[in-house]
RODO-2510 file (C-alpha; in nm, 4 decimals, decimal comma):
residues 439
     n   res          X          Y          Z
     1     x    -8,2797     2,2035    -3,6105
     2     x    -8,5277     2,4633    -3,4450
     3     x    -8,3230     2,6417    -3,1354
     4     x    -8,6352     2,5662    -2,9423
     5     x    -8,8664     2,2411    -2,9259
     6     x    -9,2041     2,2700    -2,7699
     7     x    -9,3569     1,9647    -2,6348
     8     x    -9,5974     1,9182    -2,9146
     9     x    -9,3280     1,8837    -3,1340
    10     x    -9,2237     1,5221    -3,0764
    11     x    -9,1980     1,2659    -3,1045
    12     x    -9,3466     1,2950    -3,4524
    13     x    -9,3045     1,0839    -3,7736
    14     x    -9,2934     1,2593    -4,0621
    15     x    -9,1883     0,9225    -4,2780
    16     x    -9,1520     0,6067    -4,1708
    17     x    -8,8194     0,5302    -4,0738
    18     x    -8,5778     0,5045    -4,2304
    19     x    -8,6582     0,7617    -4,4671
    20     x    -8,4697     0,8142    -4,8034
    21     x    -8,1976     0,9932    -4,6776
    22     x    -8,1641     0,7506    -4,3855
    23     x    -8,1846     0,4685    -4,6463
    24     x    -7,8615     0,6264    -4,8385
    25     x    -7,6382     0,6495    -4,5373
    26     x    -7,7273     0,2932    -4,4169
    27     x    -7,6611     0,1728    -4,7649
    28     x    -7,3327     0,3649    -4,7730
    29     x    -7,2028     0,2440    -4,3970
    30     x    -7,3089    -0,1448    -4,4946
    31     x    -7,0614    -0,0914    -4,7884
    32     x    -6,7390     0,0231    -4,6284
    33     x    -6,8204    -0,0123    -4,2461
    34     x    -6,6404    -0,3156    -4,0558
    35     x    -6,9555    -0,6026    -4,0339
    36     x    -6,8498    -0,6206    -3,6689
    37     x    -7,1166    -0,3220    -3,5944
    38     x    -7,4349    -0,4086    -3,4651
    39     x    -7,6895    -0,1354    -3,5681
    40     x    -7,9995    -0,1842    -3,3377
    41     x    -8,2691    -0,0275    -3,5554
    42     x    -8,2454     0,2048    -3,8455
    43     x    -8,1700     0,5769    -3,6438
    44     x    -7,9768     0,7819    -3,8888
    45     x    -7,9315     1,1244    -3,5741
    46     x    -7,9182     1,4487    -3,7978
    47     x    -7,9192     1,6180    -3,4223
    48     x    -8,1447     1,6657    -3,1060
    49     x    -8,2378     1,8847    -2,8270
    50     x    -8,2481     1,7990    -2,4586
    51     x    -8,4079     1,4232    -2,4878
    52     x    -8,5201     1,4505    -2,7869
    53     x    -8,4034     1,3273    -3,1131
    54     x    -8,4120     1,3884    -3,4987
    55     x    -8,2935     1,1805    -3,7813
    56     x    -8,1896     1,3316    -4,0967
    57     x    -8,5446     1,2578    -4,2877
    58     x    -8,6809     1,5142    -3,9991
    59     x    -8,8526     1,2317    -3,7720
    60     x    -8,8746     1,3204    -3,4093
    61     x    -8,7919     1,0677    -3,1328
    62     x    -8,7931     1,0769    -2,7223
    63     x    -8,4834     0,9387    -2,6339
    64     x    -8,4844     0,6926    -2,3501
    65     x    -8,1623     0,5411    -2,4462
    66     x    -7,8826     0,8222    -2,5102
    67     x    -7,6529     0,6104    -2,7331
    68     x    -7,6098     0,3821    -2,3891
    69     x    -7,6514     0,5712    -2,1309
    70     x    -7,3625     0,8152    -2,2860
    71     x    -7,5673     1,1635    -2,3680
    72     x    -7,5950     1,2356    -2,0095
    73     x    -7,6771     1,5893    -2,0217
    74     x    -7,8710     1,5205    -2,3557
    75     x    -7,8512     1,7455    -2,7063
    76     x    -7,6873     2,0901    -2,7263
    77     x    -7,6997     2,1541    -2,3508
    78     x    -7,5573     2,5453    -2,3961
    79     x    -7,3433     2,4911    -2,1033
    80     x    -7,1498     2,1772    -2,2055
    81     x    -7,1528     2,2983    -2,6055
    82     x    -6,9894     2,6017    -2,4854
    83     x    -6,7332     2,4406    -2,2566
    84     x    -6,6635     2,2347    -2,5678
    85     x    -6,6667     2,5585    -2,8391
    86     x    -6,4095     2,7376    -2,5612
    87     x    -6,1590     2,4484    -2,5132
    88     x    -6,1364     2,3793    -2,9071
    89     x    -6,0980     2,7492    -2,9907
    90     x    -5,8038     2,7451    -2,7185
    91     x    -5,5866     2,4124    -2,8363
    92     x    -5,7347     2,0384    -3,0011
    93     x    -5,4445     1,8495    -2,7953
    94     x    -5,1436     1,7717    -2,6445
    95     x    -5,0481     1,4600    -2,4201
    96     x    -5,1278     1,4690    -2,0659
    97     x    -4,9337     1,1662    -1,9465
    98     x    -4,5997     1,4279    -2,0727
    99     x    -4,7146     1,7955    -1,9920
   100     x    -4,9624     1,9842    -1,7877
   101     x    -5,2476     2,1879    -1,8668
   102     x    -5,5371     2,3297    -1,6302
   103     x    -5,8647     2,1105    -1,7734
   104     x    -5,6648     1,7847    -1,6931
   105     x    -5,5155     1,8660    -1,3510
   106     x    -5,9111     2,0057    -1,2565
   107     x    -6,0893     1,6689    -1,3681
   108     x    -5,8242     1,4519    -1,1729
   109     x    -5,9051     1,6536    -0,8768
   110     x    -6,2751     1,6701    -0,9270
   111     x    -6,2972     1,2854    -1,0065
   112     x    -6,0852     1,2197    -0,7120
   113     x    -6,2764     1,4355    -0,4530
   114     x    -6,6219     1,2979    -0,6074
   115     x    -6,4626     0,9152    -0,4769
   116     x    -6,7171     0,7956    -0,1857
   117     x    -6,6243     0,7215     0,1443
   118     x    -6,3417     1,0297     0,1437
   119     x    -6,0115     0,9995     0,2240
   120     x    -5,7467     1,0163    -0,0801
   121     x    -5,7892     0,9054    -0,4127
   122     x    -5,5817     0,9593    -0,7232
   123     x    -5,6744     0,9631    -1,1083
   124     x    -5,5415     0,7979    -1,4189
   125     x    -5,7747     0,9827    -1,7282
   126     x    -5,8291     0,7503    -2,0263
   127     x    -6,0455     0,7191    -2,3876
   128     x    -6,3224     0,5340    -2,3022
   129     x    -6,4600     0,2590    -2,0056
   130     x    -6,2746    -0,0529    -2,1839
   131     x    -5,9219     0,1114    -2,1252
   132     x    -5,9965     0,2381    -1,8093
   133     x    -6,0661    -0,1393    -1,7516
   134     x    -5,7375    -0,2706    -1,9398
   135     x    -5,5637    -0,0125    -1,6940
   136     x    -5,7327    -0,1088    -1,3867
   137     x    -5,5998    -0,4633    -1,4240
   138     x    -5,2662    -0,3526    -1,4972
   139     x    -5,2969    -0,1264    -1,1943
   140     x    -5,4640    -0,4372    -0,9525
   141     x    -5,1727    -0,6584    -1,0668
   142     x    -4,8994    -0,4592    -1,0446
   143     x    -5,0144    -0,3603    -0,6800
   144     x    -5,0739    -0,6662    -0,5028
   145     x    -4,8314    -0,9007    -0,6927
   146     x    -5,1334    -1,1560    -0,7739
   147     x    -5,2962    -1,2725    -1,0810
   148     x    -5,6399    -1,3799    -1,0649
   149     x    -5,8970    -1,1568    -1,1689
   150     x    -6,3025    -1,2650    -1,0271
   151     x    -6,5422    -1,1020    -1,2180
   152     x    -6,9526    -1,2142    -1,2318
   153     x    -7,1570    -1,4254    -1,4838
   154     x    -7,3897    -1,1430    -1,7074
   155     x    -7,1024    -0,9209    -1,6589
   156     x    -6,9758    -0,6557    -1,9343
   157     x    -6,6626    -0,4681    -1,9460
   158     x    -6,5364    -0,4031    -2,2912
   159     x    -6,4147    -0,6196    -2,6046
   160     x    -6,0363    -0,5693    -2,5801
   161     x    -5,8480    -0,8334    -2,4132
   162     x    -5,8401    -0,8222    -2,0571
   163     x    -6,2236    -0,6443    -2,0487
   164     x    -6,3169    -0,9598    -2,2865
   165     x    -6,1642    -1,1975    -2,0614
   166     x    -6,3553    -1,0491    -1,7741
   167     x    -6,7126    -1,0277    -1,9793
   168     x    -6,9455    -1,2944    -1,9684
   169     x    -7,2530    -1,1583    -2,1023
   170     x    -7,2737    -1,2794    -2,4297
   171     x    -7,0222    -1,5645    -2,5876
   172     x    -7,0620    -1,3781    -2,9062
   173     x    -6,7919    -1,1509    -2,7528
   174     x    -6,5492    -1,4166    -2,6999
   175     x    -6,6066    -1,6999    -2,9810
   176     x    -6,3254    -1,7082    -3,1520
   177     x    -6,1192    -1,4563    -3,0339
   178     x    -5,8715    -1,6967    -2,7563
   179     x    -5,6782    -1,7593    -2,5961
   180     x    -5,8050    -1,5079    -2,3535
   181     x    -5,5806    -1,3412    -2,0665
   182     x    -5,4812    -1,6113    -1,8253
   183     x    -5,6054    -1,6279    -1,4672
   184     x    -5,9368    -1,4703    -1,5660
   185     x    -6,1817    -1,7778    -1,5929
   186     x    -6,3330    -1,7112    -1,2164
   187     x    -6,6903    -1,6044    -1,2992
   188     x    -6,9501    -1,6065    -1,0014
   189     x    -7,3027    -1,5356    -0,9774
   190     x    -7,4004    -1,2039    -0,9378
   191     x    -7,6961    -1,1480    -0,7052
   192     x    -8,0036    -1,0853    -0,8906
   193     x    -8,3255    -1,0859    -0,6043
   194     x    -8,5379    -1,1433    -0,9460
   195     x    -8,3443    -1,4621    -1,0170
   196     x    -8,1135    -1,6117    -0,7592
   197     x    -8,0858    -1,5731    -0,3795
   198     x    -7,8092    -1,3753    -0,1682
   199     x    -7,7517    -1,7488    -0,0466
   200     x    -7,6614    -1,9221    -0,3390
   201     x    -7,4561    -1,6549    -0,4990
   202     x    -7,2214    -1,6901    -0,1186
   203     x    -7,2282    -2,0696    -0,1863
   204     x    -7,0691    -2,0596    -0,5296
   205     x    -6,7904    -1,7982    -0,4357
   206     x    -6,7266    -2,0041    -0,1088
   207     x    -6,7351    -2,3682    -0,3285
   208     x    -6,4769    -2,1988    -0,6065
   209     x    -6,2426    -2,0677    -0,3114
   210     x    -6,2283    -2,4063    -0,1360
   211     x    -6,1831    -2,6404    -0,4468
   212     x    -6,0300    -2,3947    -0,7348
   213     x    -5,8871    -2,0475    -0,6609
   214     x    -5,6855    -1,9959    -0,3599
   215     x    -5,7645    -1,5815    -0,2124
   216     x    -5,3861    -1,5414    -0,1355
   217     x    -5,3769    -1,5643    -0,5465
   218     x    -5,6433    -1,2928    -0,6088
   219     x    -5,5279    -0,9644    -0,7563
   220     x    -5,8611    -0,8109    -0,7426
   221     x    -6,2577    -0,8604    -0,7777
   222     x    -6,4099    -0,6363    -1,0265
   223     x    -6,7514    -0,6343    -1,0511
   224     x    -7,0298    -0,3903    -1,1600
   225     x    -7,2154    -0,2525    -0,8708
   226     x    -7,5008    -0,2305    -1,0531
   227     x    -7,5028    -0,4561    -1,3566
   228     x    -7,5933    -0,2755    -1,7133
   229     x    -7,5567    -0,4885    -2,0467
   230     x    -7,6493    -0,8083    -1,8345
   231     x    -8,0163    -0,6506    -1,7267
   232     x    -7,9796    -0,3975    -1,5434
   233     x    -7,9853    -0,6010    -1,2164
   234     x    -7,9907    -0,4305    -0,8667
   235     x    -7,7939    -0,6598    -0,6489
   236     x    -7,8991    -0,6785    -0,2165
   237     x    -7,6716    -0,4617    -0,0536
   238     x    -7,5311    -0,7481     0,1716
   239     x    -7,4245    -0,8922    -0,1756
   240     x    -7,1568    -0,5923    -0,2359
   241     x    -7,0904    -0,6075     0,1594
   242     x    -6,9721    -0,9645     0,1233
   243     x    -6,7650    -0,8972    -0,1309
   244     x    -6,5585    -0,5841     0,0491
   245     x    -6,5557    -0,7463     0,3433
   246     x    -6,3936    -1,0846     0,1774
   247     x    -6,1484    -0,8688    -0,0136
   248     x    -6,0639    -0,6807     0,2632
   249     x    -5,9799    -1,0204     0,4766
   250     x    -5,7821    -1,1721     0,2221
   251     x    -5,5667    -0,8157     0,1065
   252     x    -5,7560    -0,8812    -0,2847
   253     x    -5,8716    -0,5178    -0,4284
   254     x    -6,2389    -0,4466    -0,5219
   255     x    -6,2922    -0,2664    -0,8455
   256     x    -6,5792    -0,1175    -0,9128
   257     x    -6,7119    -0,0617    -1,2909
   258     x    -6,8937     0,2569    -1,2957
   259     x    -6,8825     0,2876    -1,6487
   260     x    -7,2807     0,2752    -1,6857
   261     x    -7,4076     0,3384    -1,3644
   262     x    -7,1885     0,5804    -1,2339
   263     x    -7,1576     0,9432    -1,3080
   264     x    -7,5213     1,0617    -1,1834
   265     x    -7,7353     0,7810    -1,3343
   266     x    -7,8721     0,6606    -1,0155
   267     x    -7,9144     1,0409    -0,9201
   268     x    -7,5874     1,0013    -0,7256
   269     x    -7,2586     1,0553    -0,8513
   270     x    -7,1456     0,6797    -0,8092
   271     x    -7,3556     0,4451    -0,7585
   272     x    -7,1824     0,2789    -0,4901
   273     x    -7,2981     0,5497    -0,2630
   274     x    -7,6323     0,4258    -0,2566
   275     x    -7,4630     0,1135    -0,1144
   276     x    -7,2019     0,2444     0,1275
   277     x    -6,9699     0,0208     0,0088
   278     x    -6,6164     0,1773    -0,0757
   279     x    -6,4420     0,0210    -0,3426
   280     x    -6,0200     0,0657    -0,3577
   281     x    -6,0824     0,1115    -0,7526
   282     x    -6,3300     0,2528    -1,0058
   283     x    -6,3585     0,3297    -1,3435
   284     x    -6,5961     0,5741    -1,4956
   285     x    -6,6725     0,6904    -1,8721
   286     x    -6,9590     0,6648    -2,1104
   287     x    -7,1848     0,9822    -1,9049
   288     x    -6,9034     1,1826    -1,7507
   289     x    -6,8224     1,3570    -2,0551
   290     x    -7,1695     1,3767    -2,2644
   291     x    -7,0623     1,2284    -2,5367
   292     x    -6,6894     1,3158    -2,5464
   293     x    -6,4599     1,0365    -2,5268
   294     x    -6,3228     1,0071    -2,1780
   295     x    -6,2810     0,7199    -1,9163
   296     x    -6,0720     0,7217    -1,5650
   297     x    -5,9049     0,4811    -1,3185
   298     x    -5,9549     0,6849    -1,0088
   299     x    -5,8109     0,4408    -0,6606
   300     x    -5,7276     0,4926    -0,3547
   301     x    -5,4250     0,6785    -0,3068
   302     x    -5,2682     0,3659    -0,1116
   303     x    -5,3580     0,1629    -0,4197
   304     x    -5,2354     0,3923    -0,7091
   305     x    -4,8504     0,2840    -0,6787
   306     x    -4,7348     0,2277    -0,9529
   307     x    -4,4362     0,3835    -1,0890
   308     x    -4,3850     0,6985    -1,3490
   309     x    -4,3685     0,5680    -1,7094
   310     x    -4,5321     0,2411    -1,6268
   311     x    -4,8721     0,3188    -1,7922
   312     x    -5,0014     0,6626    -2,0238
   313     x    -5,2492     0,7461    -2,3040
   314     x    -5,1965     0,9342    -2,6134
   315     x    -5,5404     1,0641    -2,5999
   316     x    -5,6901     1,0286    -2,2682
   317     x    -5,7577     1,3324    -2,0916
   318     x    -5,7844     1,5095    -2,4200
   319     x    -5,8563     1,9094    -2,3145
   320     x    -6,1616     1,9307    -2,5371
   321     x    -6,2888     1,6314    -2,3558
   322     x    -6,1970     1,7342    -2,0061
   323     x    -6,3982     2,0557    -2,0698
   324     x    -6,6950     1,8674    -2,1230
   325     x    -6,6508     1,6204    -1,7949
   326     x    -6,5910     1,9411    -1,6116
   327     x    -6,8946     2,0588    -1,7241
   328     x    -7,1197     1,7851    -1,7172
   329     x    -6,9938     1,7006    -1,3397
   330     x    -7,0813     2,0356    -1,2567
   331     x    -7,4230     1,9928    -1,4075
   332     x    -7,4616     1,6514    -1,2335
   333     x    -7,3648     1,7983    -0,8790
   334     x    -7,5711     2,1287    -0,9476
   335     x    -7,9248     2,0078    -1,0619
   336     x    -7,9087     1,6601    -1,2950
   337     x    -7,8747     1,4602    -1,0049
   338     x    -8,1702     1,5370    -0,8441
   339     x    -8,3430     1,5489    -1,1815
   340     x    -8,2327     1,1823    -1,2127
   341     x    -8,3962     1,0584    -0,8791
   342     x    -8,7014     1,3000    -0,9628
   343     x    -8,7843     1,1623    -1,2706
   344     x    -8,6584     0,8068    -1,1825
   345     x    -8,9382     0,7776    -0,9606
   346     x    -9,1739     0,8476    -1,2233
   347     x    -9,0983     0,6094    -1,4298
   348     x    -9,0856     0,3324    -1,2148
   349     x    -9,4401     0,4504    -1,0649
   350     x    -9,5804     0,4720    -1,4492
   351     x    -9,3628     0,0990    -1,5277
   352     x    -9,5604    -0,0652    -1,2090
   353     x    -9,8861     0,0512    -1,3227
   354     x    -9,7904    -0,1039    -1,6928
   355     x    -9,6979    -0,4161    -1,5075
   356     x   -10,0172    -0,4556    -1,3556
   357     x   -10,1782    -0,4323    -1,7150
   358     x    -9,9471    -0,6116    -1,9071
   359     x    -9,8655    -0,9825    -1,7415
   360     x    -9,5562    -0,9738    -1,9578
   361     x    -9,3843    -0,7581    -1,7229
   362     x    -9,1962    -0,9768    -1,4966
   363     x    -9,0075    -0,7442    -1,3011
   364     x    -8,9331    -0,3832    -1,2811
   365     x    -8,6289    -0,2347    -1,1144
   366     x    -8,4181     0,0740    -1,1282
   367     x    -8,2686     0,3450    -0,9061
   368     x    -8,2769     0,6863    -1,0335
   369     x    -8,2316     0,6853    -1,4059
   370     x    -8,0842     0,3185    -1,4729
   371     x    -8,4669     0,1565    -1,4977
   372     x    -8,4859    -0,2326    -1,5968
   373     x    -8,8536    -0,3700    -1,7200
   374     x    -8,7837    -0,7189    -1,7684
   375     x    -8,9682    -0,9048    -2,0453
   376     x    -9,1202    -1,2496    -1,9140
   377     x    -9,3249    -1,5061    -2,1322
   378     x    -9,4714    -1,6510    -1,7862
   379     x    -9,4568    -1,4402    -1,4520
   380     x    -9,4780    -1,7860    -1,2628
   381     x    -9,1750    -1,9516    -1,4470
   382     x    -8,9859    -1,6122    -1,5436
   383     x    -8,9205    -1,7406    -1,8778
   384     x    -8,7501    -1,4612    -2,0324
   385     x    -8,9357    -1,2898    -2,3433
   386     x    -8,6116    -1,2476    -2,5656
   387     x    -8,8108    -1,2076    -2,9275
   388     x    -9,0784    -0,9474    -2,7566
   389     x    -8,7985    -0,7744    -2,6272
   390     x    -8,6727    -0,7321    -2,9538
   391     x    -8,9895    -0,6839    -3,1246
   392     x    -9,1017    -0,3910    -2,8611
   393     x    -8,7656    -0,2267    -2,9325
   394     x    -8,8458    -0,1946    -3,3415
   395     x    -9,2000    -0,1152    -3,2965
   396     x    -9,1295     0,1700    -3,0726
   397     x    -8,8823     0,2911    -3,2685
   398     x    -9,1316     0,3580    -3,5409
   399     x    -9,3454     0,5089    -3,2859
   400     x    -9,1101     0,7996    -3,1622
   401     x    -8,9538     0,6078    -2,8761
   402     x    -8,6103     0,5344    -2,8445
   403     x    -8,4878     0,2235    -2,6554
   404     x    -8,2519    -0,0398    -2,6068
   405     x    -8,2704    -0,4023    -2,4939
   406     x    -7,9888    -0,5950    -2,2659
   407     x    -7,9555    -0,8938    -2,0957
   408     x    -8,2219    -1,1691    -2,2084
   409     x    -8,5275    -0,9884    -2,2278
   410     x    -8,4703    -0,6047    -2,0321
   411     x    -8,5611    -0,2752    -2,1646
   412     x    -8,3253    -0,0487    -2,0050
   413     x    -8,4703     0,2813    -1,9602
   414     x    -8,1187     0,4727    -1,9517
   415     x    -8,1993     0,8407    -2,0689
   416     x    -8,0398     1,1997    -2,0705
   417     x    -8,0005     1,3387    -1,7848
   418     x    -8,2464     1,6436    -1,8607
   419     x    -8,5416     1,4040    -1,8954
   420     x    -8,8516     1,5806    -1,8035
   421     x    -9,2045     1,4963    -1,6897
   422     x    -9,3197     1,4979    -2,0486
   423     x    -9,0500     1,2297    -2,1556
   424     x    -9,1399     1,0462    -1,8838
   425     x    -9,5246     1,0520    -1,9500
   426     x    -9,5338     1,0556    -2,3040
   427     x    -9,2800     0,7576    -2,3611
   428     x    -9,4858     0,5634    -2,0751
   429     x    -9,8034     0,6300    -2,3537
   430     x    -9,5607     0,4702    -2,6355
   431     x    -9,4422     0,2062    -2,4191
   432     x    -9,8205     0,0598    -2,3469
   433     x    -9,9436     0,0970    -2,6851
   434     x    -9,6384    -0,0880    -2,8160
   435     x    -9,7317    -0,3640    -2,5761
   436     x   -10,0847    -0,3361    -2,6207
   437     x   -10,0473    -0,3744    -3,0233
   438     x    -9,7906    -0,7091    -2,9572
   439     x    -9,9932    -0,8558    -2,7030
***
């Protein structure tokens, strides 16, 4: 890999993809690798710089996915690869739920003091989003002595137990994996202004808490604020007010899933702030460490009770990994914020002048860096476009553009961090001729 990439450079196709050394590796991981593993399209990453990335036949791609929205700061950013190189060369590991060391105690208090709304919050570092998840429930039932858990039809919070249980955006998650964790069947709709109305969403929680659920039962709502594997849906604001105001009245906690969102996508830190709502819990991962495996519970101080012993992690809060959350946070706070909402306005401005060409588009939606373009067969009946979804995400692919599909028929536009004009621009170019070609 060159140390610097010029523009011109990519995305360029040297063979098309996947290449014989691709083609080997592939072969090789379809022998031994679980079949559980989806593989989206053929990338075989040899490495990358900023957004862009190579595969190991030398192909060049812009990157307008980041491995789901996890690359946050991109490919060899110096400052997070040296954070990383400095914390290896010092010690690998040792546990943080049973000694102390400075990189853990300096991410609990950064996470804590990046909570919106102020006041006093408290961290619990984990592995990944679907144990911070497992450990928020544990945390919301423990607290307020209650079972039920409400989560939101399209939602997605992991494939271990409880984050299954709470996931409803594909059944392929769940078939054949019950029973599932009891008291977790309460899925509502979650307000999508593309699809449903503030109205009916109120309805259907105020029908299920009259006839099924009683709120003196509720342990906790968790929803995401901004929904990710179900579309990338942008909920009214009076949708999250409802629901803090409801679990307020009724003593239930609100959890907030930040997990792909959070952590600077929407060019804040959470994206709750763009909201002002103020959840009692939320869990972050994915972004926060640039590819490093770390997650967090991070609640309200009044809310983090319980007791020492009760829950731990091996792994989570790993020192190599805290190094690069420390860094990346600082990056986030110091310019990739603002980089997010800068360049997040580009692309939607470049996606509404495709969606006046193309009468495929249906809708386009995003804040900051977490962009939507939903895929429609008709605009009138919003019929989503499910096989040109799929179809737009293999043809760009061979085309030097990197994305990803979720929900029906979305695109989500979910890049590093470091996206620049050029990204923006040249990927919009990809993006029409891909559409162009399938129309």
């Amino acid at each position: 890999m060159p140390k610097t990439i010029e523009k011109t450079d990519y995305p360029k196709i040297l063979v098309a993809p996947p290449g014989p050394k691709a083609k080997a590796i592939i072969a090789k991981d379809k022998e031994f690798s679980s079949p559980s593993y989806i593989k989206e399209y053929p990338l075989a990453i040899a490495g990358g710089k900023g957004a862009m990335v190579e595969d190991v036949d030398g192909n060049r791609y812009i990157d307008w996915m980041a491995g789901i929205a996890v690359s946050s700061t991109g490919y060899q950013h110096p400052v997070v690869t040296k954070a990383v190189q400095d914390a290896a060369a010092r010690f690998l590991h040792i546990c943080g739920t049973d000694f102390y060391y400075q990189g853990f105690s300096d991410l609990c208090e950064a996470l804590a003091k990046s909570a919106p709304g102020g006041g006093k919050w408290r961290t619990f570092l984990s592995n990944s989003g679907t144990e911070a998840i497992e450990g928020a429930v544990k945390l919301a039932r423990h607290h307020t002595k209650r079972a039920a858990l409400v989560s939101f039809h399209s939602s997605f919070h992991g494939r271990s137990y409880a984050a299954m249980s709470l996931t409803t955006s594909k059944v392929k998650y769940r078939k054949g994996f019950g029973p599932l964790l009891p008291e977790t069947s309460y899925h509502l709709p979650f307000h999508n202004p593309y699809r449903n109305t503030l109205e009916e969403c109120v309805a259907a929680a105020k029908e299920l808490f009259a006839t099924r659920l009683d709120p003196s039962d509720v342990a906790a709502v968790i929803m995401e604020p901004l929904q990710g594997e179900g579309g990338y849906v942008l909920p009214s604001k009076e949708f999250l007010q409802f629901w803090r105001k409801f679990c307020t009245d009724n003593g239930i906690l609100l959890i907030f899933d930040e997990v792909q969102c959070g952590a600077g996508r929407t060019g804040k830190m959470w994206a709750a702030e763009h909201y002002g709502v103020v959840p009692d819990v939320f869990v972050t991962a994915k972004g926060i460490g640039s590819g490093m495996p770390i997650g967090a519970i991070v609640a309200q101080e009044k809310v983090m009770t319980w007791p020492r012993g009760s829950h731990g992690s091996t792994y989570g809060g790993n020192p190599v990994a805290c190094a690069a959350a420390l860094a990346t946070i600082s990056l986030l706070k110091s310019e990739l914020n603002a980089n997010a909402t800068e360049m997040g306005k580009r692309l939607l401005a470049g996606f509404k002048k495709l969606q006046q060409k193309h009468d495929c588009i249906g809708d386009v939606r995003g804040l900051g860096l977490f962009v939507g373009v939903e895929l429609v067969l008709d605009r009138k009946t919003k019929e989503p476009a499910g096989d040109l979804m799929a179809k737009l995400e293999q043809l760009a692919f061979t085309k030097g553009l990197l994305l990803l599909g979720c929900g029906k028929s979305t695109i989500r536009v979910a890049p590093p961090l470091v996206l620049t004009a050029y990204d923006v621009d040249k990927g919009l170019e990809i993006f029409d001729e891909c559409l162009t070609e399938l129309a």
